[in-house]
N, C-alpha and C positions, 0 to 999 in steps of 0.2 A: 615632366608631367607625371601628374602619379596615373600609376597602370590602376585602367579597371577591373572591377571583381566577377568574377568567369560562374557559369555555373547554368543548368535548368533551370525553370519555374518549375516547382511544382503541379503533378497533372490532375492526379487524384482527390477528389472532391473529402474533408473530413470534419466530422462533427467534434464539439469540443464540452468539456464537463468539467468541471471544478471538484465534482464526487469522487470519493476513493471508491465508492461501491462498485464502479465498471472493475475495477483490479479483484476486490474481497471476494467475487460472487463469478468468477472466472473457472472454468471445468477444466481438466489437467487437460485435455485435446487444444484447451482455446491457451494455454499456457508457454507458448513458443519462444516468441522474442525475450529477451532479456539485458541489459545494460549493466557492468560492471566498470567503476571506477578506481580508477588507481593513482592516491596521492601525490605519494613518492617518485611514481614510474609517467605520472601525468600523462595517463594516455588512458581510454577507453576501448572496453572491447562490446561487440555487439555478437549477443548467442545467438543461435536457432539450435532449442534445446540444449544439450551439453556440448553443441561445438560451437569454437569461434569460426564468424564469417567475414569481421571486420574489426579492425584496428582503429583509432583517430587517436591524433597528438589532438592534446586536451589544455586546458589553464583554468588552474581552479585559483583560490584566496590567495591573494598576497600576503596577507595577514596570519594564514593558518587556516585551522580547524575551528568550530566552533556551533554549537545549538545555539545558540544566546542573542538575541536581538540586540543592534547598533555595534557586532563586532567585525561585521566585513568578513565573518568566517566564513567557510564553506562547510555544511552538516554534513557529520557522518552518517554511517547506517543506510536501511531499508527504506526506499521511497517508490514513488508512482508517478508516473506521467499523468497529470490529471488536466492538461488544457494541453491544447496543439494551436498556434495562432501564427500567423502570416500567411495563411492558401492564399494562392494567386497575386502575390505580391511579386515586384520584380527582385532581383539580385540584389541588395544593399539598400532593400529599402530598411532607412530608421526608423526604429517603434521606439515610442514616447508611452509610457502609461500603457503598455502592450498595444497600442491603437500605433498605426502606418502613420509619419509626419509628411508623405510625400516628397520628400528626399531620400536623395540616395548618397549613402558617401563614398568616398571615396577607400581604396589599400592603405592600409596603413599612415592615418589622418594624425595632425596633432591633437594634444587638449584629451579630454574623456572620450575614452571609445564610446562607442555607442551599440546598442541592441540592434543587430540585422540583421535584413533576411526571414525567419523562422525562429520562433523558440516555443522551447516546451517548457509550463510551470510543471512545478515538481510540489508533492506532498509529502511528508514523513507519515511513514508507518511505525513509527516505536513511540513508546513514551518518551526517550527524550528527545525526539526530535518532529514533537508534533506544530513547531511555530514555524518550520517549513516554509509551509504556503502564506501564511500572514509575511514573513519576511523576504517575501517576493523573488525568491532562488528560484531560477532559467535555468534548464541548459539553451546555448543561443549560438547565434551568426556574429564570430568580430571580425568587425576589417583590421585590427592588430594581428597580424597573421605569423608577424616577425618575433612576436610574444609568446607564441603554443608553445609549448613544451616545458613551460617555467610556473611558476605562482603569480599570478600577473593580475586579476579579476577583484574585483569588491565582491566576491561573497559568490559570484553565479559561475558555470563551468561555460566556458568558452569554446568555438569551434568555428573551423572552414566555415564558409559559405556553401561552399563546393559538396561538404560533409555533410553538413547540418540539411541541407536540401535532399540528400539521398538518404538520410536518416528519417525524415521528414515522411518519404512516398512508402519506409519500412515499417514503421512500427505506429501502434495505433495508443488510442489513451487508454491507460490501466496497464502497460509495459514498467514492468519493475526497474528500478535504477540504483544499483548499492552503490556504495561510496565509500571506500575504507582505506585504512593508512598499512596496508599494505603491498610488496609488487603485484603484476599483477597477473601473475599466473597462482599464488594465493590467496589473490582477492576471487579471482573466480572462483574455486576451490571450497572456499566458504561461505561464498555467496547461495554456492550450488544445495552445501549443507543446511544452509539455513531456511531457504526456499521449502525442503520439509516440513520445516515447522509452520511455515505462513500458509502451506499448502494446507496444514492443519486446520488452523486458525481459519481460513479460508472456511473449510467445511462447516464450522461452527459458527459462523458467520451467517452462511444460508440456513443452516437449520434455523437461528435465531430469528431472521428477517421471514420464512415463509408462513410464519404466523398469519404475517399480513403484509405481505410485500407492498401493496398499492396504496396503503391508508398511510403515509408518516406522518398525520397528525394526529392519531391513534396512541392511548396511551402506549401501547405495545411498540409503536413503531419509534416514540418520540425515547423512548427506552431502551432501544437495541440506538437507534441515531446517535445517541445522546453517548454510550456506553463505547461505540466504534469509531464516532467522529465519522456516519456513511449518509448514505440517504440524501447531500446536501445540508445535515442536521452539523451543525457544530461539536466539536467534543468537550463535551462539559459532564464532572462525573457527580456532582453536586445535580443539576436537572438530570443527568439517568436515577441517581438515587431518589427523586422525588417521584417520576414517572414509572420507574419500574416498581417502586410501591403502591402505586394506582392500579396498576396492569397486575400484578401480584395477590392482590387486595382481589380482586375478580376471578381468581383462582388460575390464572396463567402462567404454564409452569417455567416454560421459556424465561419468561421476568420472573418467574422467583430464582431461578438460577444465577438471570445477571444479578439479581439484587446481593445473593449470597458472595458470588464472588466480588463485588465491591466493598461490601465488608471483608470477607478474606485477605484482599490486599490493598486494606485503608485505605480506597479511592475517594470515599466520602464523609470519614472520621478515623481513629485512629484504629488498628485491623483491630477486626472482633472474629475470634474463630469461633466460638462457640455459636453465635447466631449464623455463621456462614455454615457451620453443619448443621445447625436447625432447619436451613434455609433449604439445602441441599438435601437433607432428608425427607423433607415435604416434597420438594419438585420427583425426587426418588419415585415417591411413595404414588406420584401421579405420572411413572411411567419415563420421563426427560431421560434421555440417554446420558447427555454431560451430568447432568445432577449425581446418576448411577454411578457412573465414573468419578466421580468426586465425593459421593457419601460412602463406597467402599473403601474409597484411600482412606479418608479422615476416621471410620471405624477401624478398620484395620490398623492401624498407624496408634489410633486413641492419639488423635488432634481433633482439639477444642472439644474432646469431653473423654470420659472413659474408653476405651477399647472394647471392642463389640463384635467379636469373632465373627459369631451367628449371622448379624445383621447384615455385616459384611459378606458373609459367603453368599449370602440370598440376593443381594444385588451385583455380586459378579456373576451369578448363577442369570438374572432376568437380565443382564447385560448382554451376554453373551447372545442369550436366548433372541434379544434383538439386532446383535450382530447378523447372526444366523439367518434370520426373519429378510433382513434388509439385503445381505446376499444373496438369497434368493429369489426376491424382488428382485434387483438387480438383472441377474441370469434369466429369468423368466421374460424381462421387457428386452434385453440383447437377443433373445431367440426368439421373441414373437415379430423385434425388426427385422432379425433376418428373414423370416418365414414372410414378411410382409414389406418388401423395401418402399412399394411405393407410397405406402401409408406415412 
């Protein structure tokens, strides 16, 4: 008789998103949990902050690596939790089309394993691995349990039952997930490094959206959607270039910024730097911090048009100035909460 599969229900009640924006618009306090993947070493780890707290033997592609639609790979890179699905389902239950079949199977079944238990869709956060979600990569519940530790999966990372359920009550959607081909004590390692930068990105992210955080049918907002792939909005750089010229066009300098760096790095025709420093020099000239930051480098540097010492020095000069401004903004609201916690 095959033995049954052992584990909790789930207790904690959780909402689920399709959005990356729960992950992009996240404050380094709400930035805890983290997932790191390891190919070669087929095992995951789970952070809280820079330590590890947990280990799982893992099974990714049998096939290999791959970004690429119909190759059964498993995507490298940067990704997000962006759905949480099976609450309250029992141990082994099968999902069909991420819906419960009302079955449960069995340890280690013949034929196609099956999706059970709990899974999380996953998103890519890079360019090249934004078909992600369309290519329908889980981490999930397999009753092949005999199979972890090898390459054994059509394309999705496989896990306990046992794991995947206490994984489950841990981490919430908008928990990052890397995936990289190496062990994996330098998968974390780089993951940690690179976490920087997305923590960058991140900031640049909310400045872009609080334009109008609540309208994303707003030219503004279908222009930041459209340029992040957030919001719910699809990533299509071809619609941010037509909406962030609408939102631009209104003197918005946020969208003149996206606009410029889509031309800078040919998201919407082939790179034009000269109108990305035109572009960045106007949003500049109407104050946008990233704009500042970017019409300095391109003067200074003399990318996409002559070299402009001057110009440059005066927008690292009103740069700063708003560094300055913003930390002490900063300082002033931490010590008006302390003076004031119950507020």
């Amino acid at each position: 008789m095959t033995p049954s599969l052992r584990g909790e229900s789930a207790k904690k009640s959780e909402g689920m998103s399709p959005i990356t924006l729960a992950y992009m618009v996240k404050t380094p306090d709400e930035e805890r949990f983290r997932l790191v993947i390891s190919i070669p070493d087929q095992r995951m780890a789970l952070l809280d902050g820079r330590a590890i707290v947990a280990e799982y033997v893992i099974s990714t592609a049998l096939k290999g690596v791959s970004e690429t639609f119909n190759t059964e790979g498993t995507p490298r890179g940067l990704h997000v939790i962006s759905e949480k699905l099976g609450h309250g389902q029992p141990v082994g239950m099968i999902f069909k089309g991420r819906e419960p079949t009302g079955v449960i199977s069995e340890l280690n079944p013949g034929g196609e394993p099956p999706v059970i238990t709990r899974l999380f869709r996953l998103r890519g956060l890079e360019s090249t691995n934004q078909n992600t979600y369309d290519r329908l990569i889980y981490l999930h519940g397999s009753p092949h349990e005999r199979l972890l530790g090898q390459p054994a999966s059509g394309g999705c990372i496989r896990m306990k039952s046992d794991d995947v359920l206490a994984l489950f009550d841990t981490i919430e959607v908008g928990t990052s997930i890397s995936i990289l081909e190496e062990p994996l004590a330098t998968a974390i390692a780089t993951t940690l490094v690179r976490e920087q930068s997305f923590a960058q990105y991140r900031q640049k992210v909310r400045a872009d959206l609080a334009v109008d955080p609540t309208n994303r049918a707003s030219p503004h907002g279908l222009c930041v959607g459209h340029t992040y792939g957030v919001n719910g909005i699809p990533l299509n750089f071809l619609a941010a270039g037509q909406w962030c010229r609408v939102a631009a066009d209104s003197g918005e300098p946020s969208a003149i910024t996206l606009l410029g760096e889509l031309h800078e790095f040919g998201h919407i025709e082939a790179s034009d730097l000269p109108k990305a420093r035109a572009l960045y020099e106007q949003a500049a000239a109407l104050g946008h911090p990233h704009a500042l930051a970017k019409a300095e480098w391109m003067q200074r540097k003399g990318i996409g048009g002559s070299q402009d010492l001057l110009a440059a020095k005066s927008n690292a000069t009103r740069l700063a100035t708003y560094a300055r401004e913003k930390q002490k903004a900063t300082t002033n609201d931490a010590a008006n909460a302390a003076r004031n916690p119950s507020q």
